[in-house]
VMD Tcl script that draws the C-alpha trace (Angstrom):
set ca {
  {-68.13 17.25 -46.52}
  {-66.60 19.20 -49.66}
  {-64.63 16.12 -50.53}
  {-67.37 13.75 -50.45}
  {-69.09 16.40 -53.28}
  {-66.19 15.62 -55.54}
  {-66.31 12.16 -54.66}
  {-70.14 12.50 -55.90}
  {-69.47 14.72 -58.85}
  {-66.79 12.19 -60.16}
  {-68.71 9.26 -59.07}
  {-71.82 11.05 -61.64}
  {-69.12 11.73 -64.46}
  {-67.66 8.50 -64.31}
  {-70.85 6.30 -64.42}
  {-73.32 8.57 -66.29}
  {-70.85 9.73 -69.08}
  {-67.88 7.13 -69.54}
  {-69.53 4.43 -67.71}
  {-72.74 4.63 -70.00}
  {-70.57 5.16 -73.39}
  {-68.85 2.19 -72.79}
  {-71.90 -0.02 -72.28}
  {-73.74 1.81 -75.24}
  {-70.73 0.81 -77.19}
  {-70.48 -2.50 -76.11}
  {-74.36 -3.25 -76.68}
  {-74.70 -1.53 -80.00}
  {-71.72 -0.77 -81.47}
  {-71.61 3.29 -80.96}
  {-70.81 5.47 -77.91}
  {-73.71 7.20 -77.78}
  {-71.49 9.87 -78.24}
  {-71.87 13.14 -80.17}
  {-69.74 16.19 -81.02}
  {-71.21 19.31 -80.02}
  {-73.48 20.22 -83.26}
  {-72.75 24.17 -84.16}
  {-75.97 24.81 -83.63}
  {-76.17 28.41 -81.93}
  {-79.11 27.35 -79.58}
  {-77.22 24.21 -78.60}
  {-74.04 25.92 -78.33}
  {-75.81 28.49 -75.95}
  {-77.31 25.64 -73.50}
  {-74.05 23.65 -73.07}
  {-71.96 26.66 -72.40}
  {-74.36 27.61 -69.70}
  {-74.74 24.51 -68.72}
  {-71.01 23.19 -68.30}
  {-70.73 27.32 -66.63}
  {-73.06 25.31 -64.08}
  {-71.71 22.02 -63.64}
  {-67.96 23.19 -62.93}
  {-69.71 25.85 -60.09}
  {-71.46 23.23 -58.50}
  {-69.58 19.44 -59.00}
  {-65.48 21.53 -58.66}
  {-65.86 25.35 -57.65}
  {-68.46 25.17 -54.56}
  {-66.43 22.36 -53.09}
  {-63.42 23.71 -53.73}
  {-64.33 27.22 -52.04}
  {-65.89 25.38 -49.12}
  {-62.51 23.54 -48.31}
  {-60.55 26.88 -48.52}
  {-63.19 28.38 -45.92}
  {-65.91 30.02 -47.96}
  {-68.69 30.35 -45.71}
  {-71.95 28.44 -46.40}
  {-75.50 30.06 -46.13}
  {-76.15 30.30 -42.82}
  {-79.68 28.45 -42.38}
  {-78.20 25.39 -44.85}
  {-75.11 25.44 -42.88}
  {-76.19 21.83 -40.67}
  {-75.30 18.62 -40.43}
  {-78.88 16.90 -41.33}
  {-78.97 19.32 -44.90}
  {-75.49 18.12 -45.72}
  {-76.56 14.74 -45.39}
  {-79.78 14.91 -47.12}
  {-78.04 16.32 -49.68}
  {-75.89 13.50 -50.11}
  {-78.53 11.06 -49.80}
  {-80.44 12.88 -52.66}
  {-77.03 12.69 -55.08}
  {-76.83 8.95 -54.65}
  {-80.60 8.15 -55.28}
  {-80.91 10.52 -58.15}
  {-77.47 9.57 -59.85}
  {-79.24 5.76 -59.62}
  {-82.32 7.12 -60.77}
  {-80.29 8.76 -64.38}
  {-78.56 5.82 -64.23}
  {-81.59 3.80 -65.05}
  {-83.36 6.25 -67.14}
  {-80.11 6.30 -69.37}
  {-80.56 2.13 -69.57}
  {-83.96 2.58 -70.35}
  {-83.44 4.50 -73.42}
  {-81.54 1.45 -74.78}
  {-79.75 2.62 -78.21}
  {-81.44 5.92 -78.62}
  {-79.06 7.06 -75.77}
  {-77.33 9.79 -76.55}
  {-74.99 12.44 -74.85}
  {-76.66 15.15 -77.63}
  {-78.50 15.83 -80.52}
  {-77.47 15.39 -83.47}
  {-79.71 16.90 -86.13}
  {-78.72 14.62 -89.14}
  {-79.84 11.61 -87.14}
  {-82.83 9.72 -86.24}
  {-83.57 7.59 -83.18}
  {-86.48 6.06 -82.06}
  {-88.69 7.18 -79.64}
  {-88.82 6.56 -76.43}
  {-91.92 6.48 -74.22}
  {-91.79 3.50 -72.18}
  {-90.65 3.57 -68.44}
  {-89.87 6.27 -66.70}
  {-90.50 8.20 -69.90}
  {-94.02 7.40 -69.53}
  {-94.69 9.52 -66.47}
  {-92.61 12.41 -67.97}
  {-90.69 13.20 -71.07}
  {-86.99 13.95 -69.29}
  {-86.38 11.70 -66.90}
  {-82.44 12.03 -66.70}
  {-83.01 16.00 -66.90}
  {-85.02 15.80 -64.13}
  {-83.21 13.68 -61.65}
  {-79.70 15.13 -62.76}
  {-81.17 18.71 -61.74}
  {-82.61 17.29 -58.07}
  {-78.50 15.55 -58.20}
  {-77.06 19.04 -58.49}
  {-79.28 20.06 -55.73}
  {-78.53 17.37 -53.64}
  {-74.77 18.54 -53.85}
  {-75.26 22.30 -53.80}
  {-76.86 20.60 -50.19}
  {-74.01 19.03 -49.24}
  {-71.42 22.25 -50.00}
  {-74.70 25.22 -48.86}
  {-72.36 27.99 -50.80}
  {-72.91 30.75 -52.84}
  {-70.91 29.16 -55.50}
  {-73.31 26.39 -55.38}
  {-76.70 28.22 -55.70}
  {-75.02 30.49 -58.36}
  {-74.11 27.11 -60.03}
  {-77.72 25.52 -59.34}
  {-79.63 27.89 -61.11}
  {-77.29 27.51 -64.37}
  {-77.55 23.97 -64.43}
  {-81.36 24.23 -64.22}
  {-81.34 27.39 -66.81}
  {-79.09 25.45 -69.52}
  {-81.26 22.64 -68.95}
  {-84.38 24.98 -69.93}
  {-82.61 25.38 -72.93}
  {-81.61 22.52 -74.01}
  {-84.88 20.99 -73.91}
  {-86.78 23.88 -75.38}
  {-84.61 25.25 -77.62}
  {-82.80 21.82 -79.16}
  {-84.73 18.65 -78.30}
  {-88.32 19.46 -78.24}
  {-87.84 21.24 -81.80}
  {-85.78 18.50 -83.07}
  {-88.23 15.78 -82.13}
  {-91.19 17.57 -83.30}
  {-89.39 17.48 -86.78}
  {-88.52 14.04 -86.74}
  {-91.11 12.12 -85.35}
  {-94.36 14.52 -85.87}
  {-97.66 13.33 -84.80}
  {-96.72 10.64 -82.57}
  {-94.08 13.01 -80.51}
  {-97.26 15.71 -80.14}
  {-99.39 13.00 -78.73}
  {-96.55 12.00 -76.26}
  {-96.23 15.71 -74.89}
  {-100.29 15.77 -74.80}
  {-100.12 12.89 -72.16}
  {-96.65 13.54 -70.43}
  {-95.33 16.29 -68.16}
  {-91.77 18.14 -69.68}
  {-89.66 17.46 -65.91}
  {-92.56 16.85 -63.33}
  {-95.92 14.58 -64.59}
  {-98.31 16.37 -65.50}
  {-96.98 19.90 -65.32}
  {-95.94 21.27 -69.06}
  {-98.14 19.03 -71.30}
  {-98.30 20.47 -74.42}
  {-101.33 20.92 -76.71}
  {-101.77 18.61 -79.73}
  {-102.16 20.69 -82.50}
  {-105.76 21.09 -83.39}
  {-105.28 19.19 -87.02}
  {-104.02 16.54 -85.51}
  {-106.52 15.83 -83.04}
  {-109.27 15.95 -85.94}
  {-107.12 12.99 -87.63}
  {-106.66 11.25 -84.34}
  {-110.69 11.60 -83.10}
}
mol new
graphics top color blue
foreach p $ca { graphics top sphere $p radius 0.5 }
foreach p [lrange $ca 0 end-1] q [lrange $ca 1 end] { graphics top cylinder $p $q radius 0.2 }
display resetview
């Protein structure tokens, strides 16, 4: 099954990055796409993140075909293959979270620009959709190839994810879009609904009562 991960990891590659910059360039004239800002927070998440991805989507495959062993009580056919199952539904599921961000998609922030906010859809149940289904995609290949390389790769993905969305988004859209970005976080969970809500600041709640 380490071949079918690559096959996944490409297939997630190929339609969530090149796939989606080609229809956001098609619809609205720009890729979506944004050079990594040299922004030392930012800079810190991707590294660790990418660290991740390459363990997980290349290395853990990899090392499976040459005969690393897998963890012994994930080494079965039926977690391989819910695995698998969990990479295709959650690479739909960022697939259509991407979409539903129409032309605020984008690959990164970029602090000298401004897109609108999005809180409709899946956003309205919680306030990273993609994050959250591309983290339960890694897991669903880290499944399918049970390695050490995988779980090492895993829990990078899901750290530079941490980061990036509470060290570079969250403080970015609090600065652009104030008030009404607090009242979405009031009423929305950060990666699961409910769970990481934050507080609207007390101010603001005075104004809004």
């Amino acid at each position: 099954m380490p071949v079918l991960a690559l096959v996944l990891f490409v297939a997630f590659v190929l339609l969530a990055g090149v796939a989606r910059a080609l229809i956001q360039q098609r619809r609205n004239d720009d890729t979506g796409i944004r050079a990594r800002a040299s922004i030392p927070a930012q800079q810190q998440a991707r590294s660790v993140l990418v660290t991740g991805t390459v363990l997980v989507g290349i290395a853990a495959p990899v090392a499976d075909l040459v005969g690393l062993d897998a963890i012994g009580f994930l080494d079965h056919t039926a977690v391989r293959l819910t695995g698998a199952g969990l990479a295709v539904l959650t690479l739909i599921l960022v697939l259509g979270a991407q979409s539903a961000m129409g032309a605020s998609w984008r690959n990164d922030v970029d602090p000298e620009e401004s897109t609108a906010l999005v809180t409709g859809g899946p956003f309205a149940l919680i306030r990273n959709p993609i994050y959250t289904a591309t983290l339960v995609f890694v897991l669903g290949i880290a499944l399918v190839v049970p390695n050490y390389l995988a779980l090492v790769g895993g829990a990078a993905c899901l750290l530079g994810l941490q980061l990036q969305v509470r060290r570079v988004e969250e403080p970015y859209l609090r600065r652009v879009h104030g008030s009404p970005y607090h009242q979405y976080c009031a009423s929305t969970g950060r990666f699961l609904p409910v769970i990481g809500r934050v507080r609207v600041p007390e101010a603001e709640a005075d104004q809004s009562a």
